[in-house]
C-alpha positions as CSV (number, residue, x, y, z in Angstrom):
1,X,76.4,66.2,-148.5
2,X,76.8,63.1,-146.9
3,X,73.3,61.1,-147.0
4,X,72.3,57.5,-145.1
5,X,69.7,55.3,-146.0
6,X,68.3,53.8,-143.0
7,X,65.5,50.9,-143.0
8,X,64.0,50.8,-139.7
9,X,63.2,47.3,-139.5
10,X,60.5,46.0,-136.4
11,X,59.6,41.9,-136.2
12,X,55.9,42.6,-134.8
13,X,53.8,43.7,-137.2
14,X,49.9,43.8,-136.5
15,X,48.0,43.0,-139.6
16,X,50.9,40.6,-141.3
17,X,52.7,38.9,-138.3
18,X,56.4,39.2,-139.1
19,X,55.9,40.1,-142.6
20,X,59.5,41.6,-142.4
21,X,60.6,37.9,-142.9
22,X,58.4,36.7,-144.9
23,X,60.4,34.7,-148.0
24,X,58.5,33.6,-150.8
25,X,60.5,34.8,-153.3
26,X,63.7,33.0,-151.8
27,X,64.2,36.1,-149.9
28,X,62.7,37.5,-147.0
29,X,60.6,40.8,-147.5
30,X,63.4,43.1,-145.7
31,X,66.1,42.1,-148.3
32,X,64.0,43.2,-151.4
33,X,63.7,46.4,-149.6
34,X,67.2,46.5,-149.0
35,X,68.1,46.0,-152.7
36,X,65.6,48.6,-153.6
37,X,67.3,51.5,-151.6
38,X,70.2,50.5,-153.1
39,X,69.7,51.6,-156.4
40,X,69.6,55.1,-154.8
41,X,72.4,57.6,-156.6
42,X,72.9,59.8,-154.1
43,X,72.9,58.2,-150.7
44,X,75.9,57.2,-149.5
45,X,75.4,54.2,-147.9
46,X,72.5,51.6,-146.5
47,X,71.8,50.6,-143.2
48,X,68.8,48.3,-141.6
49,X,67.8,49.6,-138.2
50,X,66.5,46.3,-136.5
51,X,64.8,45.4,-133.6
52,X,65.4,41.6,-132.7
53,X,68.2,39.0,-133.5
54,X,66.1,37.6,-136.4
55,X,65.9,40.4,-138.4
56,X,69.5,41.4,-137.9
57,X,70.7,37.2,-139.1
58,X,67.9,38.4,-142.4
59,X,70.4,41.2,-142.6
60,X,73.5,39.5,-143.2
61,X,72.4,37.2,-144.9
62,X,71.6,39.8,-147.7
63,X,74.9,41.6,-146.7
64,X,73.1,44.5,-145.6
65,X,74.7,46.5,-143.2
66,X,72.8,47.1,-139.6
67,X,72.6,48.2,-135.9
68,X,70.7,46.7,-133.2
69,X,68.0,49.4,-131.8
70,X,66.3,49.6,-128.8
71,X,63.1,47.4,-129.2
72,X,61.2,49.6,-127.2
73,X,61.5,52.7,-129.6
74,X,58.3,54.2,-130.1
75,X,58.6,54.8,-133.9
76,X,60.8,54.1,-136.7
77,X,62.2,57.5,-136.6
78,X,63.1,56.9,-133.2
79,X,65.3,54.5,-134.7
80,X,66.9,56.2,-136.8
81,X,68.2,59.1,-134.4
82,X,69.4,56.5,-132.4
83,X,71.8,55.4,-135.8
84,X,72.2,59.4,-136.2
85,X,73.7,60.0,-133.1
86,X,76.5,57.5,-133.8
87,X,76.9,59.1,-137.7
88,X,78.6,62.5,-136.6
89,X,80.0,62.6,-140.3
90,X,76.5,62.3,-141.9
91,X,74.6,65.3,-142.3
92,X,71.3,63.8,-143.7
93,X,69.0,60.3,-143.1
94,X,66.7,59.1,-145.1
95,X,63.5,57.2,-143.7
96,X,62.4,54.3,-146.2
97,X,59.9,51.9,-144.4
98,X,60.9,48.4,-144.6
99,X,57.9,47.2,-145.8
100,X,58.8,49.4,-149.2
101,X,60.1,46.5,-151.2
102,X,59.6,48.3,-154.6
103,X,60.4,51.7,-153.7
104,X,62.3,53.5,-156.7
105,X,65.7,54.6,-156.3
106,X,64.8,57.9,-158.5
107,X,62.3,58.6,-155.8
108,X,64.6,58.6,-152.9
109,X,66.9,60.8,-155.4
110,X,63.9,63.2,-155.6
111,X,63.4,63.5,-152.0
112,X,67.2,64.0,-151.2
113,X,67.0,67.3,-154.4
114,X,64.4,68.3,-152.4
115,X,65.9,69.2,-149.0
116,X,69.1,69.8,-150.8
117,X,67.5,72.8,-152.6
118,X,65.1,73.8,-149.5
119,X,67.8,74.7,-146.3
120,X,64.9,76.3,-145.2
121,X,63.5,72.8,-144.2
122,X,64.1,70.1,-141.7
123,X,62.3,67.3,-143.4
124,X,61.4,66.6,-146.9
125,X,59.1,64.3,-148.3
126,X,57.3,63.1,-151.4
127,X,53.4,62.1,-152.0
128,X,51.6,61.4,-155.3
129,X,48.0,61.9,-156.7
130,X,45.2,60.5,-155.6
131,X,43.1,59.3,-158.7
132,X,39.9,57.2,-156.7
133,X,37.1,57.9,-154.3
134,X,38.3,55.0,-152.1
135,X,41.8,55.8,-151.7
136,X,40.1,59.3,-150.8
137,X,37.8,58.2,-148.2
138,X,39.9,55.9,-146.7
139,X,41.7,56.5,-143.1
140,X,44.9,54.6,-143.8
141,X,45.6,57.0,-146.8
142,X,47.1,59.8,-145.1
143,X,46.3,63.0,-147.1
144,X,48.7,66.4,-147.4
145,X,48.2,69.7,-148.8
146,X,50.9,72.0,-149.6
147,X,51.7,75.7,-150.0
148,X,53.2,77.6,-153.5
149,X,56.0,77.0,-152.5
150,X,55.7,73.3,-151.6
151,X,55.9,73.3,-148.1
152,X,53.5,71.1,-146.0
153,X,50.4,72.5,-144.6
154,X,48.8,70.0,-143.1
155,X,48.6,66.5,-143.0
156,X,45.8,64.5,-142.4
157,X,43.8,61.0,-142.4
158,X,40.5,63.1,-143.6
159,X,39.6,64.3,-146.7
160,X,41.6,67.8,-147.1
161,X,41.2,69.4,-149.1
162,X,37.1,69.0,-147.8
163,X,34.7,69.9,-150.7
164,X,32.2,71.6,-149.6
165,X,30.0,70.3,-152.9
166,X,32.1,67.1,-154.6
167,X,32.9,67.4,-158.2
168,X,34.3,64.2,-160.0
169,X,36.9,66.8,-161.8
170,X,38.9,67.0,-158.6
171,X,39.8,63.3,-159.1
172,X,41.4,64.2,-162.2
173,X,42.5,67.5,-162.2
174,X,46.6,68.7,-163.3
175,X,47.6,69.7,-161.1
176,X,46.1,67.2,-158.5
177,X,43.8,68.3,-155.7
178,X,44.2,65.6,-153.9
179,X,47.6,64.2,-152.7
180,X,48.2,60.8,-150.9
181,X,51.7,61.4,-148.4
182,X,54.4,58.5,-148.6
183,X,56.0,56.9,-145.6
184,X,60.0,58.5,-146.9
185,X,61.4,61.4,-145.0
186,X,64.7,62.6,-145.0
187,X,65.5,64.5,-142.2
188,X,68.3,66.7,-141.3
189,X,70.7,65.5,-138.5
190,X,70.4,68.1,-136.5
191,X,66.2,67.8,-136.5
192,X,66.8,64.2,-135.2
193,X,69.3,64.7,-132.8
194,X,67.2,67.4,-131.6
195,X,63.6,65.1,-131.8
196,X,63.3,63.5,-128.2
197,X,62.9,67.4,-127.6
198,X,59.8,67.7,-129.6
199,X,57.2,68.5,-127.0
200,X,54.0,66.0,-127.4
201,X,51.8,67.5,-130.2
202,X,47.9,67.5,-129.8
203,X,47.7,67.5,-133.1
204,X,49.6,64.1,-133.6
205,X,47.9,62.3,-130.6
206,X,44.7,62.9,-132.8
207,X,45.2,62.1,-135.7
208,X,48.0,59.4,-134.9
209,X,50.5,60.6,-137.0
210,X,54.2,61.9,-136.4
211,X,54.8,64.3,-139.0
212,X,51.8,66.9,-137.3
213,X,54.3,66.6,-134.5
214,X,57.2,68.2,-136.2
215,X,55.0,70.7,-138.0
216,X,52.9,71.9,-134.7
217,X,56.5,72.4,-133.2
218,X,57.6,74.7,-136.2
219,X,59.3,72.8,-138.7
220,X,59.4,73.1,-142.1
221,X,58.2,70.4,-144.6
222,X,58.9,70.5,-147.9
223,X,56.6,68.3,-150.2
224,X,57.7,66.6,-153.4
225,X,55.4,65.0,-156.0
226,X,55.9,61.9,-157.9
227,X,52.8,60.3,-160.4
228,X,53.1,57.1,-159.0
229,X,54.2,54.9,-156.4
230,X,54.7,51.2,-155.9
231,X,52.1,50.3,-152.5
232,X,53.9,49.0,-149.4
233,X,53.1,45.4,-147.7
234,X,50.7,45.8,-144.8
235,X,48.3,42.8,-145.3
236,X,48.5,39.4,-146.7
237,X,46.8,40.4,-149.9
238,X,49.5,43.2,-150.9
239,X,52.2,40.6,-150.3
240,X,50.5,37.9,-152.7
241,X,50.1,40.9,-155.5
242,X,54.2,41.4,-154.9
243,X,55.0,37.9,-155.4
244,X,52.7,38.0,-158.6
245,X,54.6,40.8,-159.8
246,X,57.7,39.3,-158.7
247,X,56.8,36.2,-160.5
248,X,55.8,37.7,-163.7
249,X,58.9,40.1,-163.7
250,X,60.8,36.3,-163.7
251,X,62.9,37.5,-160.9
């Protein structure tokens, strides 16, 4: 199977302006996440999916390879199908957010197994335990549950599984109750070829979030689960805890 990385890669950002280019390290954000998706075994290559002239000089200057997308793409998988329909020769994309600048390469391995062993499924995915009432509670952590078999149920910015009486055990329980769902898909090309024919979902319009689209319109998801995972860089304060780590790793 032929697999692509691609980084959807947008200059605007809302709670970090341009954090995309941000460069205290000596290299701007997008090229740490570039490097990370790199150490991937399985894809085949690595593309950035940009938005605006900037991003795409950021890009060669790290020797990434890119493609100019349509600025006005409503999502970062919007990007990508535009990069799909000019891959005939790739069967499979994989989404890693560009704001991911510690993702693992094992990970993006895992979620490649994953639709590899499940033809059943469009999409695959991966989300990890969640350990503390906060992360819980909290709107911006989008929640999943899953079938036996590890298929996506629902996805969801409430608490779901909703106790009806809480129990502190659930926070710790093996296997987890609770499950936080990270921002890498891989996606089939045929499902993203096929995606501007996605009717609107109700579903997604509430809740805000794409995946309920592709599950209210039949689509399979197919949920991995890894015991960690490094947080993205959505505010000021997560990029000052990267360059910390950064700084202690002596990188």
């Amino acid at each position: 199977m032929q697999v692509e990385i691609v980084i959807p890669a947008r200059l605007a950002s809302t709670r970090l302006p341009e954090k995309l280019l941000l460069s205290e390290t000596g290299q701007p954000l997008i090229a740490h996440t570039y490097q990370a998706a790199r150490k991937s075994r399985l894809a085949n290559q690595v593309t950035l999916a940009v938005d605006h002239p900037r991003l795409a000089e950021a890009a060669q200057a790290c020797g990434a390879s890119w493609v100019m997308t349509d600025p006005n793409a409503q999502s970062g998988t919007d990007r990508i199908a535009e990069v799909a329909r000019t891959r005939p020769q790739t069967d499979a994309f994989v989404n890693v957010q560009g704001d991911e600048p510690e993702i693992q390469g094992n990970a993006i391995d895992q979620a490649i197994e994953l639709l590899l062993a499940h033809p059943e499924c469009s999409v695959a995915t991966l989300a990890t335990p969640i350990r503390n009432r906060r992360d819980l509670e909290d709107p911006a952590c989008v929640k999943v549950v899953r079938s036996k078999t590890g298929e996506a149920l629902y996805f969801s910015r409430s608490v779901i599984p909703h106790p009806r009486q809480w129990d502190e055990g659930y926070l710790t329980a093996d296997p987890p109750v609770y499950l936080q769902h990270l921002g890498i898909y891989v996606y089939r090309r045929e499902f993203l070829l096929a995606l501007n024919e996605l009717p609107a979902s109700p579903l997604e319009q509430i809740e805000k979030l794409e995946q309920l689209r592709f599950l209210q319109a039949g689509h399979r998801i197919v949920v991995g689960v890894v015991q960690s995972a490094p947080r993205g860089i959505d505010t000021r304060e997560d990029y000052d805890a990267f360059l910390g780590r950064f700084r202690e790793n002596g990188r």
